[in-house]
DOFIZA-313284 format. One line per field, with one value per atom (N, C-alpha, C, O): x, z, y; residue number from 1. Coordinates in Angstrom, 2 decimals, decimal comma, always signed. Example, Ala and Ser with C-alpha at 12.3 -4.5 7.8 and 13.67 -1.06 7.14 Angstrom:
BEGIN
east	[+13,19	+12,30	+13,20	+14,24	+12,85	+13,67	+12,90	+13,41]
up	[+7,80	+7,80	+7,80	+8,46	+7,08	+7,14	+7,87	+8,04]
north	[-5,69	-4,50	-3,30	-3,32	-2,25	-1,06	+0,03	+1,14]
k	[1	1	1	1	2	2	2	2]
//
This chain:
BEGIN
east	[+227,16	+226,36	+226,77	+227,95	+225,85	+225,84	+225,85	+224,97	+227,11	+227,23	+226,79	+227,47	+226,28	+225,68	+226,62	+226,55	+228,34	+228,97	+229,05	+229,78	+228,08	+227,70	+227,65	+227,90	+227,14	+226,28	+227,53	+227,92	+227,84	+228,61	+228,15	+228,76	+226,59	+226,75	+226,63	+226,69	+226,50	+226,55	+228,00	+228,14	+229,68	+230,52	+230,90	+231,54	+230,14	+230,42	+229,66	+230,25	+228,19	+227,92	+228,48	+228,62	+229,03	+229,91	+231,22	+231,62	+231,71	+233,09	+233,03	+234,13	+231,98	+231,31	+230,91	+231,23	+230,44	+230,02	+231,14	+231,40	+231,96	+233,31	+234,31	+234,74	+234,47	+235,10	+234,35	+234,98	+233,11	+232,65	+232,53	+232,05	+233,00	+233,28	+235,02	+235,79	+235,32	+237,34	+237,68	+238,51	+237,41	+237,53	+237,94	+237,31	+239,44	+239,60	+240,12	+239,70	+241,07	+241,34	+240,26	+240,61	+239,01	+237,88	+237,73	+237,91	+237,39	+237,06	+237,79	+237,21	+238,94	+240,56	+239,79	+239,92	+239,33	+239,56	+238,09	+238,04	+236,93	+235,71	+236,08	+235,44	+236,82	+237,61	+238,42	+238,44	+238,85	+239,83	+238,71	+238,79	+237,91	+236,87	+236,41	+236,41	+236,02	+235,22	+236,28	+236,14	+236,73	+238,32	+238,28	+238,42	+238,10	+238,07	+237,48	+237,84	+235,72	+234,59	+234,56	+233,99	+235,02	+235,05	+236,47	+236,56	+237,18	+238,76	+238,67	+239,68	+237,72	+237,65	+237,38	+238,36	+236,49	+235,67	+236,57	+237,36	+236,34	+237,28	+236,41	+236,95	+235,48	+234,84	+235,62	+235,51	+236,27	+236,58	+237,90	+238,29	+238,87	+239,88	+239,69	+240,26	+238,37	+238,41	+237,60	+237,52	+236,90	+236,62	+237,88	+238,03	+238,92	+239,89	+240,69	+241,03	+240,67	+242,02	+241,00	+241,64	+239,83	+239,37	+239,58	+239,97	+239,30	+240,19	+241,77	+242,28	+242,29	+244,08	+243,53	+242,91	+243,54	+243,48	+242,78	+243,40	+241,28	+241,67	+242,08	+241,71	+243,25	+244,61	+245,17	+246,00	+245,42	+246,85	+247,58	+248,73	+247,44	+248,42	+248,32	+248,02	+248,60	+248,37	+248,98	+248,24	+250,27	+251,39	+250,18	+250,06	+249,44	+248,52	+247,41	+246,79	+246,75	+245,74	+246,04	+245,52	+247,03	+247,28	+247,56	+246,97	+248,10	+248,30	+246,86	+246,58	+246,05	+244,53	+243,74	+243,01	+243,95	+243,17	+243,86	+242,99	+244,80	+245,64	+244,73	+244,25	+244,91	+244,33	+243,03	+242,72	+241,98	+240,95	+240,79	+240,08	+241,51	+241,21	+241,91	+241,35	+242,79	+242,79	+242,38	+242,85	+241,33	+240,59	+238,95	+238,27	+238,76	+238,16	+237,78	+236,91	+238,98	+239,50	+239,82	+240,11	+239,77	+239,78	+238,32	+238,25	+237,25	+236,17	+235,53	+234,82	+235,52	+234,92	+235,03	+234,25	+236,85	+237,26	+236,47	+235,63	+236,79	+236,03	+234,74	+234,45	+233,65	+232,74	+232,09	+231,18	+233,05	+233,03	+233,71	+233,67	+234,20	+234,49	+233,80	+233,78]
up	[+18,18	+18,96	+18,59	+18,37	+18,52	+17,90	+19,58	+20,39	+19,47	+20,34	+20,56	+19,90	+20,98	+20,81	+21,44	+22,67	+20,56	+20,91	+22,09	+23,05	+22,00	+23,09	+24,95	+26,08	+24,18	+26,02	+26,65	+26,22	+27,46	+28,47	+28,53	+28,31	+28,99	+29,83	+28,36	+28,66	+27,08	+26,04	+25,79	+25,01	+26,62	+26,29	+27,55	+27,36	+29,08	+29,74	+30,15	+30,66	+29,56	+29,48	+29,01	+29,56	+27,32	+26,61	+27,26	+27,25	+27,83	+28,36	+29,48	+30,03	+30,25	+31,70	+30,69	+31,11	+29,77	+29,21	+29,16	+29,71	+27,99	+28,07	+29,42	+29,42	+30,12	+31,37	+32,21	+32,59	+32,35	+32,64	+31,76	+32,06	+30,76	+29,29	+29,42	+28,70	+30,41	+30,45	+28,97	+28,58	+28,15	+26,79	+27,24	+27,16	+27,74	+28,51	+26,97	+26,80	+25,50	+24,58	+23,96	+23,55	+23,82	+23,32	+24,34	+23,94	+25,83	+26,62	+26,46	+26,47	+26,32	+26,06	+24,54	+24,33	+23,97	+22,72	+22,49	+21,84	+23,61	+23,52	+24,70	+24,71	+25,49	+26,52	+25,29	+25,33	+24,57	+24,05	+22,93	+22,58	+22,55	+21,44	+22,39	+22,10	+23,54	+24,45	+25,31	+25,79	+25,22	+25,54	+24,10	+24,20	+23,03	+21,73	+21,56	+20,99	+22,29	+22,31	+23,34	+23,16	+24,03	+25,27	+26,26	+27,49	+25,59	+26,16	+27,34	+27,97	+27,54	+28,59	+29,43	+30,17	+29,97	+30,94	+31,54	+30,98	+32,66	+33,96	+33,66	+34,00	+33,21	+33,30	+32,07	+32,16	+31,13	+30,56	+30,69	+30,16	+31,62	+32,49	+33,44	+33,52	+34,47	+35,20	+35,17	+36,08	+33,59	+32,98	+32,70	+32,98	+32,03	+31,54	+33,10	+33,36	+33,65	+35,33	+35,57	+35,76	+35,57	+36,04	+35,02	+35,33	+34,19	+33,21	+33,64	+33,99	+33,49	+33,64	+35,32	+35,26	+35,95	+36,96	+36,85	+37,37	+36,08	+36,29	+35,55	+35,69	+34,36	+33,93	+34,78	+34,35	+36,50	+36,76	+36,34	+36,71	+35,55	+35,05	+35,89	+35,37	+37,15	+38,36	+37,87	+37,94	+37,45	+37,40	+35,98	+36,11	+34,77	+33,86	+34,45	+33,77	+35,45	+36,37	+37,10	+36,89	+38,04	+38,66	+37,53	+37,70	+37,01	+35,87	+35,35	+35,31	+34,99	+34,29	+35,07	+34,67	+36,94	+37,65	+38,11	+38,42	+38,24	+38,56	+37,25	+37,50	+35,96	+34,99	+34,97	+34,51	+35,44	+35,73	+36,85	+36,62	+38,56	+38,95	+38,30	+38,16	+38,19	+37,34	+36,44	+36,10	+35,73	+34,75	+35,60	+35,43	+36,67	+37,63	+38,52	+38,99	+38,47	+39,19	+38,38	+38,74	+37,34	+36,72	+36,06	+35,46	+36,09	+35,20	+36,46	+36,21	+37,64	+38,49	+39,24	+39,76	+38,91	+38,90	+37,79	+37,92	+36,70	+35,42	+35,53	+34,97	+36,37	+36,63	+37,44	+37,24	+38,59	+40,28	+39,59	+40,19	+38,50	+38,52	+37,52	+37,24]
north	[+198,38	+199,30	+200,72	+201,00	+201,55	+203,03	+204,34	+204,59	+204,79	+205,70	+207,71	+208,50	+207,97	+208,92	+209,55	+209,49	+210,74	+210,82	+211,71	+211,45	+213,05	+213,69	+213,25	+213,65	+212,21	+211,63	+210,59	+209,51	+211,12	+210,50	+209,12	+208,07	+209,41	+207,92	+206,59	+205,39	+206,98	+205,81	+205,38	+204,44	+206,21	+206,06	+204,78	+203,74	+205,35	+205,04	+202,82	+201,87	+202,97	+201,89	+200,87	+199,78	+201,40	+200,52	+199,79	+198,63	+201,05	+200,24	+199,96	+199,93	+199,68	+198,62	+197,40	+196,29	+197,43	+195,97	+195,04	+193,97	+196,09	+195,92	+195,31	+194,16	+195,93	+195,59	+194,22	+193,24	+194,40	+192,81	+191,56	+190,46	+191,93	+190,71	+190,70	+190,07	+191,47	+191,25	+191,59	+190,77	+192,35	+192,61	+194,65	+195,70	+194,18	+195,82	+196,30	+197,44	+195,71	+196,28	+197,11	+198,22	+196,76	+197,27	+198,19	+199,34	+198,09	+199,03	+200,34	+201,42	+200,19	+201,10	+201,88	+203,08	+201,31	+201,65	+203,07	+204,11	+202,20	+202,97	+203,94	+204,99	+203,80	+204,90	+206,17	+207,40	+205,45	+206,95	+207,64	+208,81	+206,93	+207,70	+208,79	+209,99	+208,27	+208,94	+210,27	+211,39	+209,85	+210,98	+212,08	+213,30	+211,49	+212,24	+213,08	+214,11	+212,69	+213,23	+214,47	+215,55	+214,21	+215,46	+215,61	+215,50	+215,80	+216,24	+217,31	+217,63	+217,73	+218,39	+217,79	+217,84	+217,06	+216,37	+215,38	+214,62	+215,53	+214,49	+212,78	+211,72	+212,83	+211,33	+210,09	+208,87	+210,75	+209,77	+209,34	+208,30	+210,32	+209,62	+208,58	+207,50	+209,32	+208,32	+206,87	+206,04	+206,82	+205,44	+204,70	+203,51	+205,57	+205,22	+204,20	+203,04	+205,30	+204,95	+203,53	+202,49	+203,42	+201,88	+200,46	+199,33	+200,80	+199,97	+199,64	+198,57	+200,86	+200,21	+199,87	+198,81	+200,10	+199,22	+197,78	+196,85	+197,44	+196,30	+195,31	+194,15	+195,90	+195,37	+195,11	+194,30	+195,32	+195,72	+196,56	+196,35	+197,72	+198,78	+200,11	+201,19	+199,96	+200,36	+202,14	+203,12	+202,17	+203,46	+204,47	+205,69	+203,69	+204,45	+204,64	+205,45	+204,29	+204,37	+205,66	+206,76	+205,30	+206,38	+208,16	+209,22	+207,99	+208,98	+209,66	+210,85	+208,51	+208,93	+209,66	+210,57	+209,06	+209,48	+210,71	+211,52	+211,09	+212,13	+213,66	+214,77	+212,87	+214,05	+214,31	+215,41	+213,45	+213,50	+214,40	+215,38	+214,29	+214,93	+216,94	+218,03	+216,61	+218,29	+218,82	+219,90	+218,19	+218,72	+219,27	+220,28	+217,88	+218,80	+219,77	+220,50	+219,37	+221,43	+222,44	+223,58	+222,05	+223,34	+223,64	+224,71	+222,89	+222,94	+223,41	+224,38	+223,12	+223,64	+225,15	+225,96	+225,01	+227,18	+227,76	+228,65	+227,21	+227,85	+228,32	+229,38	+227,52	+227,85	+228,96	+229,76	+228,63	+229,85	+231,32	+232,39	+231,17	+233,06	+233,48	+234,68]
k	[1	1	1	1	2	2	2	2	3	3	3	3	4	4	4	4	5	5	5	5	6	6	6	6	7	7	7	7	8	8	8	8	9	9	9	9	10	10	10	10	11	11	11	11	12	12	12	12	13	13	13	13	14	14	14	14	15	15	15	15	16	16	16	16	17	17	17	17	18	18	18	18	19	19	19	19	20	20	20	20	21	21	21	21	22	22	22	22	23	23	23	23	24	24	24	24	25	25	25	25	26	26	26	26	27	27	27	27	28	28	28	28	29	29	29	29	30	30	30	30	31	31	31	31	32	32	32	32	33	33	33	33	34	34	34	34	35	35	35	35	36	36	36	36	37	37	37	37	38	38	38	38	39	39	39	39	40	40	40	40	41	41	41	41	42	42	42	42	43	43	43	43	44	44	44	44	45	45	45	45	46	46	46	46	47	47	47	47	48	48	48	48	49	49	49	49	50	50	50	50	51	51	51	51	52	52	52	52	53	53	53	53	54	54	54	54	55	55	55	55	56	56	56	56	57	57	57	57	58	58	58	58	59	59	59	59	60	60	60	60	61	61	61	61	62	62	62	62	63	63	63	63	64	64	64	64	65	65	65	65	66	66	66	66	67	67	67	67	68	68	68	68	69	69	69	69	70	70	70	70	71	71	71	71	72	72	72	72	73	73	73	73	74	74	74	74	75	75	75	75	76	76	76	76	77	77	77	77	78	78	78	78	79	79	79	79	80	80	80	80	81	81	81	81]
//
């Protein structure tokens, strides 16, 4: 399948397919392209944090979702001044 690296939601479908096929290595893998693609953006942490969670990898979850939310706060100051 061909990802249209721009668009969020072709990073985000993939690794829901992913995650309901329990195939979280691939999900992980279309999670960090998508991390590659937009290092700014809080969404591909918090694709990422649902994955390690449902590994069980509760402590990289927490971490992903932790950077997710501060990338949100800062994209959202960035905006207001």
């Amino acid at each position: 399948m061909e990802i249209t690296p721009t668009f969020a939601g072709s990073y985000l479908a993939l690794m829901g397919l992913h995650r309901q096929s329990k195939e979280f290595k691939d999900a992980l893998e279309v999670g960090q392209n998508f991390l590659k693609s937009q290092p700014n953006s809080a969404s591909p942490y918090l694709a990422l944090g649902q994955v390690y969670l449902d590994q069980g990898e509760i402590s990289q979850a927490i971490v992903a979702f932790k950077t997710a939310t501060r990338k949100r706060l800062r994209n959202r100051m960035a905006t207001t001044t």
